[in-house]
C-alpha positions in Angstrom: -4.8 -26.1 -12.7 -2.3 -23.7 -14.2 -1.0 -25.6 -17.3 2.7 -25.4 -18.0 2.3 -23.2 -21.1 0.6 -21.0 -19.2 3.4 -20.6 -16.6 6.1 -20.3 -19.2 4.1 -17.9 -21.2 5.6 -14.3 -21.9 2.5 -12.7 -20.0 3.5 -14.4 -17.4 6.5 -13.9 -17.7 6.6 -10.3 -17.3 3.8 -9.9 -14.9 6.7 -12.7 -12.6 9.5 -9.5 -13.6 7.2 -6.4 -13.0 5.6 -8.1 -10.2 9.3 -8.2 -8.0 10.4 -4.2 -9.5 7.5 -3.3 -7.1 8.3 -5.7 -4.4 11.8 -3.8 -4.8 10.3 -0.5 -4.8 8.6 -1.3 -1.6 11.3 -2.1 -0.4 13.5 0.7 -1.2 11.1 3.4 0.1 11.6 1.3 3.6 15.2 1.6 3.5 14.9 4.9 2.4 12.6 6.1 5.4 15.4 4.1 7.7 18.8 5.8 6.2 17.1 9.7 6.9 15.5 8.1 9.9 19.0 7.0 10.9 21.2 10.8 9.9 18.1 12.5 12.4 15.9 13.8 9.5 12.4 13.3 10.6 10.6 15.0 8.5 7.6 12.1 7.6 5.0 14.4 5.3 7.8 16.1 3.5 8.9 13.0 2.2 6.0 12.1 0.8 5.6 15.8 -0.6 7.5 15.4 -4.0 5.1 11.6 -4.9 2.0 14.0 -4.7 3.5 16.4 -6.6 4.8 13.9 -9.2 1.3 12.2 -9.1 -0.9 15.8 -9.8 2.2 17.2 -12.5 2.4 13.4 -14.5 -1.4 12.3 -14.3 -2.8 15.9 -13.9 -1.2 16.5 -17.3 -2.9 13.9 -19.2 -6.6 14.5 -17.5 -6.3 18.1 -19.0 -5.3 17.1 -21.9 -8.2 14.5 -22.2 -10.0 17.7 -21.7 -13.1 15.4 -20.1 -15.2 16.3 -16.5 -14.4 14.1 -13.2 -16.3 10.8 -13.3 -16.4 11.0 -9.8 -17.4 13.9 -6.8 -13.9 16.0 -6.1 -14.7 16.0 -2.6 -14.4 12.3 -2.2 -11.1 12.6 -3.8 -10.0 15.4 -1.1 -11.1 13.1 1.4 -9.3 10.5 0.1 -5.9 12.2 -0.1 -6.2 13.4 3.3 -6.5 9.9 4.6 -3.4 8.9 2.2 -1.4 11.5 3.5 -1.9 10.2 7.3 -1.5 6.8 6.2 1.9 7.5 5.0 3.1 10.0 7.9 2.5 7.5 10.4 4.0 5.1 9.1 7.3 7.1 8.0 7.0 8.2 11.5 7.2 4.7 12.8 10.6 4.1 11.5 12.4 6.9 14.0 10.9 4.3 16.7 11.0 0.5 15.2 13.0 -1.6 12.9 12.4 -1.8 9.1 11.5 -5.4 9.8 8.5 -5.3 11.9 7.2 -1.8 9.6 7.4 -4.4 6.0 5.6 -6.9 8.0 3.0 -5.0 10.2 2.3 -3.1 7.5 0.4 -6.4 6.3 -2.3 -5.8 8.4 -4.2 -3.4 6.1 -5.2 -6.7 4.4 -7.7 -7.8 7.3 -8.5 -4.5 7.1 -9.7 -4.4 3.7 -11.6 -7.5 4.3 -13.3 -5.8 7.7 -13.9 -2.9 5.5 -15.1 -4.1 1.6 -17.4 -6.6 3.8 -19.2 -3.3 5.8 -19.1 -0.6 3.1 -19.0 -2.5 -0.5 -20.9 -5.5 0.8 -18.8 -8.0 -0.5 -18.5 -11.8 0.6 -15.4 -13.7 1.9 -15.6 -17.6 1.9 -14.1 -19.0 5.1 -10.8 -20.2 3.1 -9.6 -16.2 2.9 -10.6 -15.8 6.7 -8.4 -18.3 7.8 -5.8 -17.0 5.2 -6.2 -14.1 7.2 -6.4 -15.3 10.9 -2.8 -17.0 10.3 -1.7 -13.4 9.0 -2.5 -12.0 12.2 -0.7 -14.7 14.1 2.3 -13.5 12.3 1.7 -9.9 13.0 1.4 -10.8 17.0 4.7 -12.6 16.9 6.1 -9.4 15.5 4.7 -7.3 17.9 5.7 -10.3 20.7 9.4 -10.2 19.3 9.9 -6.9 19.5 8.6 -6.6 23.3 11.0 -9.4 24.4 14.2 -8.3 22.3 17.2 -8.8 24.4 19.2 -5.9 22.3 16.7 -2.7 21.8 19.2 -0.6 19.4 18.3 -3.5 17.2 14.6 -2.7 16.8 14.4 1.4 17.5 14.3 3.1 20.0 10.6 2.2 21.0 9.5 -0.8 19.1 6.3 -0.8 20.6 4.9 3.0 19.9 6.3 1.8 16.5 4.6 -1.1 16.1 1.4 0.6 16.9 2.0 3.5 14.8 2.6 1.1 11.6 -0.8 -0.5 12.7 -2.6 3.1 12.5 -1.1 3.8 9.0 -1.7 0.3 8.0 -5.4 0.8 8.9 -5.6 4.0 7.0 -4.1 2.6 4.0 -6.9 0.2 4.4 -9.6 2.7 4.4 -7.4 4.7 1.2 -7.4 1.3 -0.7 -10.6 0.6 -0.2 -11.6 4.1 -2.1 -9.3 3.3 -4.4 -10.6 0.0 -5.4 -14.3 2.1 -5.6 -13.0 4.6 -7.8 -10.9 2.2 -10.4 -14.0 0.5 -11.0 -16.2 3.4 -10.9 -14.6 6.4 -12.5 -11.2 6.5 -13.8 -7.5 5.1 -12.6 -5.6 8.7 -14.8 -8.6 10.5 -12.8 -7.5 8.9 -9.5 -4.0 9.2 -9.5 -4.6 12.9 -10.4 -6.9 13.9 -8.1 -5.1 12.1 -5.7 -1.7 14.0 -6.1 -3.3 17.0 -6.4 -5.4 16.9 -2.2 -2.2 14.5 -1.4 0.2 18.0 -2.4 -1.8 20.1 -1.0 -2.6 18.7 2.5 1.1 17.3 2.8 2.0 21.3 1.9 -0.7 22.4 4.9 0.6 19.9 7.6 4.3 20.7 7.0 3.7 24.4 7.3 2.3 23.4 10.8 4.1 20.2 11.9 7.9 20.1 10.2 8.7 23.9 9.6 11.1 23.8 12.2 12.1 20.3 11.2 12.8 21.5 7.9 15.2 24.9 8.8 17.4 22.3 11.1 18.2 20.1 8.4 21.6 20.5 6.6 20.8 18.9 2.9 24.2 16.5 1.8 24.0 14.3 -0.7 24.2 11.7 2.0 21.0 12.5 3.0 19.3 13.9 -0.6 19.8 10.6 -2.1 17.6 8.7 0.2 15.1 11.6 0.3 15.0 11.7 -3.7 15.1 8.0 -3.8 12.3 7.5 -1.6 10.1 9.8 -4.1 11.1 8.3 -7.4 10.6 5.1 -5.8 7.1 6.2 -4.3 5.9 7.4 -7.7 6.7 4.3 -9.5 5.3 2.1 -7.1 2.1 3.8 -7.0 2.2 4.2 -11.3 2.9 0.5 -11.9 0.4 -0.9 -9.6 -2.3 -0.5 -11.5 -0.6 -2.2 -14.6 -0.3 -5.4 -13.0 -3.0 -5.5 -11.7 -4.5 -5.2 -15.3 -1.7 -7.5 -16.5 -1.9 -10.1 -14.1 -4.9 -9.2 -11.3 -4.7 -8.9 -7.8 -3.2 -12.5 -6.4 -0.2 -11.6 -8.5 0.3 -8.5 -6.7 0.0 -9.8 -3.4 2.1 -12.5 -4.1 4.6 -10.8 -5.3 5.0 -8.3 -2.8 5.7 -11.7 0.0 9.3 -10.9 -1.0 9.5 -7.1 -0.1 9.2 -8.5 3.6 12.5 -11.3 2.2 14.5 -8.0 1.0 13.6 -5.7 4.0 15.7 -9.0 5.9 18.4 -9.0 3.7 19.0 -5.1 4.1 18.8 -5.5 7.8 21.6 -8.4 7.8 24.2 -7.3 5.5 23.3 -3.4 5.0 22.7 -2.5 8.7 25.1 -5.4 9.7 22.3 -6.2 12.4 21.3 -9.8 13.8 17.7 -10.3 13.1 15.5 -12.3 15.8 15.0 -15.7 14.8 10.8 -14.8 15.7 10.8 -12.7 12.5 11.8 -15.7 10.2 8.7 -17.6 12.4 6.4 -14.4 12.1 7.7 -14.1 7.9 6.3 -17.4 7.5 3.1 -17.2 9.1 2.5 -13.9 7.5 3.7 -15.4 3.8 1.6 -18.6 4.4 -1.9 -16.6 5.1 -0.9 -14.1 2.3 -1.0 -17.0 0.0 -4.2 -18.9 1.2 -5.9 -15.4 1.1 -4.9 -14.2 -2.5 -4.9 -17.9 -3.7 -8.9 -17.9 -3.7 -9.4 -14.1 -5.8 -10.1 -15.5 -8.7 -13.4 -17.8 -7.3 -14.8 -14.6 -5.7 -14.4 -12.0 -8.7 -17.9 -12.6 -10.2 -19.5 -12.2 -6.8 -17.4 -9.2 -5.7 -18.7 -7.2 -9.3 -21.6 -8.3 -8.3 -22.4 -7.3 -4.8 -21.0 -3.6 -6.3 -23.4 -3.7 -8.8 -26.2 -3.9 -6.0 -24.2 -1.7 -3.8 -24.0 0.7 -6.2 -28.4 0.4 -7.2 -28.7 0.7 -3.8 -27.1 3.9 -3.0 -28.7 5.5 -6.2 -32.5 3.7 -5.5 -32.8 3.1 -8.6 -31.5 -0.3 -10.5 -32.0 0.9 -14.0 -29.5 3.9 -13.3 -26.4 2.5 -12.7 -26.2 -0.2 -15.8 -23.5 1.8 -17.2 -21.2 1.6 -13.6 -21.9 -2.0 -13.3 -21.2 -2.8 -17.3 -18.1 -0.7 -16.1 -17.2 -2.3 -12.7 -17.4 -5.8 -14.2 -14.7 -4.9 -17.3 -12.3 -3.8 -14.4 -13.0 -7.1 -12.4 -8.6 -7.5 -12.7 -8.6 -4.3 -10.4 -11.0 -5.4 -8.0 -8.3 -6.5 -4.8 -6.3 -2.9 -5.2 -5.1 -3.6 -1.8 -1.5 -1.3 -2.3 1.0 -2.0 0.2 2.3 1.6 1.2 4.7 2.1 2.7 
């Protein structure tokens, strides 16, 4: 039981006021894609281009100047932007074709995801409390996906809601697979290592596919500041999202993150009412609930199952090297970062 000091306390406190700057920044890289969605500029891996960039220039920076080797393989780290980069054009893509709505709550689904995916590759247990957290998060996602095929007015949720829809789900699943790695490497190696390494493949595959997929795209658009500002927005907002993670999740741990960002999904409703001056369908108030109620009852049990998580990574980790007496130094290491052990980031 969480004693009153401890709520009012000025950790908490600013891990409440961090926690909702992200859940904003979320937010605002959704209504960014939407607004150059909206003026025809569909141009998915550019916008991410300028994060990367950020990411390598920022983080790159103070690895060199650390002037230590990579902790980890740089190969696993050019596979791992490459799956980041997907993860975020298809679901950038996904708002020429659905509503902003459905893309903040389908994108939810990377959290089964992770489950399906830590429990295969990083052996770790789940107690039946978070699977049923998660099996009333899916409910939600199907009433999404149900709302969106029976919408009376279609210029209210894209064009095609339904390619959308599955397109959010594909990214959702990458991101899945990316956090997954992520949460690996934080304990492992090194989060300044990560972010750099992970700007750096993320540049230079976004540079690769827009050479081949959005040239064209590119020469047809005419730049305003109408559409630079979301464009620019949606980077800034990008880079500080995937910055400050980390922080709370070293501040507070993971159930404050995922708590937190249950109101992106609140603000993505709001933009849609008095922003876009849309009616929302009352199944996405029904579908937010059943998505905010299994968010909860999954990251309200992450604190029972840290010991056994840093644990079963430990053995994972003597396993893959075949030799237990090797790897004290990663599992001394993966059990100080226990706080980081959920990274489950919410791009979008």
């Amino acid at each position: 039981m969480v004693s009153f000091k401890e709520i009012v306390s000025n950790k908490t406190v600013v891990g409440l006021v961090l926690g909702q700057i992200l859940s904003l920044l979320i937010t605002s890289t959704g209504f960014s894609s939407s607004e150059l969605a909206r003026r025809g500029i569909n141009a998915p891996t550019s916008q991410s281009l300028a994060n990367y960039v950020m990411l390598a220039i920022v983080y790159g920076g103070i690895l060199l100047y650390r002037g230590s080797g990579l902790k980890a393989k740089w190969y696993y780290y050019l596979l791992l932007g490459l799956v980041d980069v997907e993860a975020n054009y298809l679901v950038v893509k996904a708002y020429q074709y659905t509503s902003i709505t459905s893309i903040m709550l389908l994108d939810c689904w990377s959290i089964p995801s992770v489950i399906l995916l830590t429990w295969l590759f990083l052996k770790t247990k789940y107690r039946y409390k978070k699977i049923a957290g998660v099996a009333i998060c899916i409910a939600g996602l199907v009433l999404v996906i149900f709302s969106d095929v029976h919408a009376d007015d279609r210029s209210q949720s894209g064009s095609n809601p339904i390619k959308g829809d599955f397109l959010v789900v594909a990214g959702a699943t990458l991101y899945a697979v990316s956090n997954v790695s992520e949460e690996f490497f934080v304990k492992t190696a090194d989060r300044i290592e990560l972010m750099a390494m992970l700007g750096l493949f993320g540049a230079i595959f976004s540079g690769i596919q827009i050479s081949i997929l959005e040239r064209e795209e590119l020469k047809s658009i005419h730049w305003s500041s109408g559409s630079l500002l979301p464009y620019t927005g949606f980077a800034a907002a990008m880079f500080l999202f995937y910055s400050g993670v980390p922080v709370l999740l070293k501040m507070s741990g993971a159930t404050m993150l995922n708590l937190s960002l249950l109101t992106s999904d609140m603000w993505s409703v709001l933009i849609r009412i008095f922003a876009y001056h849309e009616k929302v369908d009352w199944m996405y108030f029904v579908a937010f609930v059943a998505v905010a109620i299994g968010l909860v009852v999954y990251s309200g049990f992450d604190k029972e199952n840290h010991a056994d998580e840093a644990a079963d990574l430990s053995r994972y980790l003597d396993e893959e090297a075949g030799d237990p007496s090797s790897n004290k130094h990663l599992a001394a290491s993966s059990s100080g970062n226990i706080k980081g052990d959920d990274a489950v980031i919410k791009k979008i």
